[in-house]
C-alpha positions as CSV (number, residue, x, y, z in Angstrom):
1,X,1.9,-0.1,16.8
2,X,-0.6,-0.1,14.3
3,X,0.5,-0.5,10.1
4,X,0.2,2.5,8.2
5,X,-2.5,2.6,5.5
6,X,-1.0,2.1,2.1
7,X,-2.9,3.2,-1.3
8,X,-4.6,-0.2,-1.4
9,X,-6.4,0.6,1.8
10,X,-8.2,3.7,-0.2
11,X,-9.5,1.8,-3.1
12,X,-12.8,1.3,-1.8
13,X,-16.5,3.2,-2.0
14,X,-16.0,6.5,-0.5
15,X,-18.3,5.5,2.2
16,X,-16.7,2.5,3.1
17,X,-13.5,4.2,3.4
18,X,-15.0,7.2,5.3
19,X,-16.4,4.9,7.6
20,X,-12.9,2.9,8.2
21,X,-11.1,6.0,8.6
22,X,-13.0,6.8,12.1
23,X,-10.7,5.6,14.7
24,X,-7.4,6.2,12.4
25,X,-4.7,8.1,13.4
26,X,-3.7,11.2,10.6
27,X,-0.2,13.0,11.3
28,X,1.4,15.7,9.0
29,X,4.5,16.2,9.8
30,X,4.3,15.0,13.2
31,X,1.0,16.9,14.5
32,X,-2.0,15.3,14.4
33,X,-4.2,13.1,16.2
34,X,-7.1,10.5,15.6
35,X,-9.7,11.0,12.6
36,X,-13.4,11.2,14.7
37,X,-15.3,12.5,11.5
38,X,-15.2,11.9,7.8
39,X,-17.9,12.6,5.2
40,X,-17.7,10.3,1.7
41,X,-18.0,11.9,-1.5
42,X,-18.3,10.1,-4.8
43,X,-18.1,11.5,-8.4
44,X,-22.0,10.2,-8.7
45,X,-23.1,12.6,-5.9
46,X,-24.5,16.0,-6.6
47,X,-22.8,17.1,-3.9
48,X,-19.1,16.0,-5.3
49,X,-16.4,18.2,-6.6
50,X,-16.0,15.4,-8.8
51,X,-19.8,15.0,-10.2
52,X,-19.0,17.3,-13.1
53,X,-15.9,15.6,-14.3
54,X,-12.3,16.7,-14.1
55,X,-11.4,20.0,-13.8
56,X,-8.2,21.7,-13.3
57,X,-9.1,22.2,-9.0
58,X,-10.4,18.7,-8.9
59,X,-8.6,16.4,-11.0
60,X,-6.1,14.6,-8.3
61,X,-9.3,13.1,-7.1
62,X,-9.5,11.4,-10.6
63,X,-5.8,9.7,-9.9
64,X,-4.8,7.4,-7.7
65,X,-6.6,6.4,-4.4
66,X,-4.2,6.9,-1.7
67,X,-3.4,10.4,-2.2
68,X,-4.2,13.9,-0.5
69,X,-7.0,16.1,-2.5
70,X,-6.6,19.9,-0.6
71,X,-8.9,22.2,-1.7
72,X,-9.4,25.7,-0.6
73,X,-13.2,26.6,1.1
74,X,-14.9,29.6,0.8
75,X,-11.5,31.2,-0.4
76,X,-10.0,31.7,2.9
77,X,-9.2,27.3,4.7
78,X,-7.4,24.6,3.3
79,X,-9.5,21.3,3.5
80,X,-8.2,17.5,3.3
81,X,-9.0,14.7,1.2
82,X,-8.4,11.4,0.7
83,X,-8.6,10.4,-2.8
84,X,-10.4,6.7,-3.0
85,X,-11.6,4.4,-5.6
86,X,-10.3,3.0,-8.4
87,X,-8.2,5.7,-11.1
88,X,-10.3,7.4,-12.8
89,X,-13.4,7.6,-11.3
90,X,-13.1,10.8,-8.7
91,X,-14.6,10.2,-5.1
92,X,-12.9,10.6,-1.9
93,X,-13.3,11.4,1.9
94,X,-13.3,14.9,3.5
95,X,-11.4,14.9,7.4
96,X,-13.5,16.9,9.0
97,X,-12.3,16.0,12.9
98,X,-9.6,15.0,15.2
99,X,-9.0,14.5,18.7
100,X,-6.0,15.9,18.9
101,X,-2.8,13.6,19.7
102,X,0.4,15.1,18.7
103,X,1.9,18.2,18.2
104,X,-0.6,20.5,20.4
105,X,1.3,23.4,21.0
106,X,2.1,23.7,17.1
107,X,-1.3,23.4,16.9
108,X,-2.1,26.1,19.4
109,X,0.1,28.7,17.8
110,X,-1.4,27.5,14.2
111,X,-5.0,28.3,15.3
112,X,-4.7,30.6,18.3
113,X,-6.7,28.9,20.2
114,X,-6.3,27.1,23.5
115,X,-9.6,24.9,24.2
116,X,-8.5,21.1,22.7
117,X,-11.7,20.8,21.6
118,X,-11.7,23.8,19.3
119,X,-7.8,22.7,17.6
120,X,-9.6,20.2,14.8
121,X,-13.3,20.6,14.9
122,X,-14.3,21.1,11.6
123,X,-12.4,20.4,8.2
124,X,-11.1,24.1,8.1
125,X,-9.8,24.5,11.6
126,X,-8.4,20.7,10.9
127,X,-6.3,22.3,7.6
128,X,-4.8,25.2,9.9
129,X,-4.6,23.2,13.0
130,X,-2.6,20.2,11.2
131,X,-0.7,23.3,8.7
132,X,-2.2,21.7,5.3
133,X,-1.2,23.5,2.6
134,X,-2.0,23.5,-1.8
135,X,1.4,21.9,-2.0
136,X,0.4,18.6,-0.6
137,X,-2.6,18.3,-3.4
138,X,-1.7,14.6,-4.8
139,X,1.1,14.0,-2.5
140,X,0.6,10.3,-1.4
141,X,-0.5,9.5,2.2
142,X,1.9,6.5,2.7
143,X,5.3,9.0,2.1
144,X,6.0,12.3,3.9
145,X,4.8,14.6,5.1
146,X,1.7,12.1,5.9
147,X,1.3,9.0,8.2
148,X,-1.8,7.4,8.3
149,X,-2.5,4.7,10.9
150,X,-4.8,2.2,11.0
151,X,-7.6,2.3,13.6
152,X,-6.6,0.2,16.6
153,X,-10.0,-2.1,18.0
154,X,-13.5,-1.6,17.7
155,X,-15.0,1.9,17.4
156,X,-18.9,2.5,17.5
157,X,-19.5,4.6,14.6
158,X,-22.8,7.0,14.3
159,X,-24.0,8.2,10.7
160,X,-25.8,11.0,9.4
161,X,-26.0,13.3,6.5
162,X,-23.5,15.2,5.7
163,X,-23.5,19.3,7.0
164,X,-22.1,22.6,4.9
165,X,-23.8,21.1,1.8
166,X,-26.7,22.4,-0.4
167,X,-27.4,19.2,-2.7
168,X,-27.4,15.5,-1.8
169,X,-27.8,16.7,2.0
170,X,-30.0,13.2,2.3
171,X,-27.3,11.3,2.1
172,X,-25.9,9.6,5.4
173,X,-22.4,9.9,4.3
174,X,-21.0,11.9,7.3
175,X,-19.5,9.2,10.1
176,X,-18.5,9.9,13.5
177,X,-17.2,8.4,16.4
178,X,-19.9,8.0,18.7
179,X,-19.4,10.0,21.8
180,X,-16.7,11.7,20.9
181,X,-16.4,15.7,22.0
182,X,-14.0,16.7,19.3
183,X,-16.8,16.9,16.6
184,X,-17.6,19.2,14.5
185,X,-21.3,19.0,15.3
186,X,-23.1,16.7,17.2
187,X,-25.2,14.0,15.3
């Protein structure tokens, strides 16, 4: 089986960790399934919630690495986070896909949806589909109700810029596993 990811394993550059993340397996509570898409955000990126400095909404992402940063999206879906880097600095890595593994019924009733495919494609049908709620902002991802997995192998991993954004869209920060038909968009 593989180790779950302790804080240490977040302490990196955002895209370094995004990029790791690819191939991991994310569970909250149970329901979850493996991370195909990240984007990497860092507090020297335009594009950042962090770039301004810390705010009231954005200021777990200035804490330890290792924890969840949720965040609510055009007022109506939760979105996930991991918080990386070093204290203090504020970057992290948006979850924007999974293939779903585990818990695909709850997932079902979550989204009401039945395609697979449609469950976690995207970081705001990922929030409903996985039931991430405000109260997990800065709850670590080594303790309940999170269980991150290390990626088991060797995973080809495509890269682009990220999507949904209006500045710093140059960046190729968004990473993928290549192939995979749980995406949110093709690259």
């Amino acid at each position: 089986m593989p180790r779950r990811l302790r804080p240490a394993d977040f302490a990196g550059d955002a895209p370094e960790v995004a990029r790791a993340l690819i191939g991991a397996v994310l569970l909250v509570d149970g329901v979850g399934g493996r991370i195909v898409e990240t984007e990497a955000y860092d507090r020297e990126d335009a594009a950042s919630h962090s770039h301004m400095g810390p705010t009231p909404r954005n200021r777990v992402m200035f804490g330890p690495p290792g924890r969840a940063y949720v965040y609510r999206s055009y007022g109506i879906h939760w979105c996930l986070n991991f918080v990386c880097r070093e204290e203090g600095h504020g970057a992290g890595v948006l979850i924007r896909a999974l293939q779903p593994l585990a818990g695909i019924e709850a997932m079902r009733e979550r989204r009401g949806v039945q395609e697979l495919r449609l469950l976690c494609s995207g970081p705001g049908r990922l929030g409903q589909a996985l039931g991430i709620v405000h109260e997990y902002n800065g709850h670590r991802l080594d303790r309940p109700p999170f269980e991150v997995r290390a990626a088991e192998g060797r995973h080809e991993v495509v890269v682009g810029p990220r999507i949904g954004i209006s500045k710093a869209v140059e960046r190729p920060w968004r990473f993928g596993l290549a192939g995979s038909p749980y995406l949110s968009r093709r690259f």
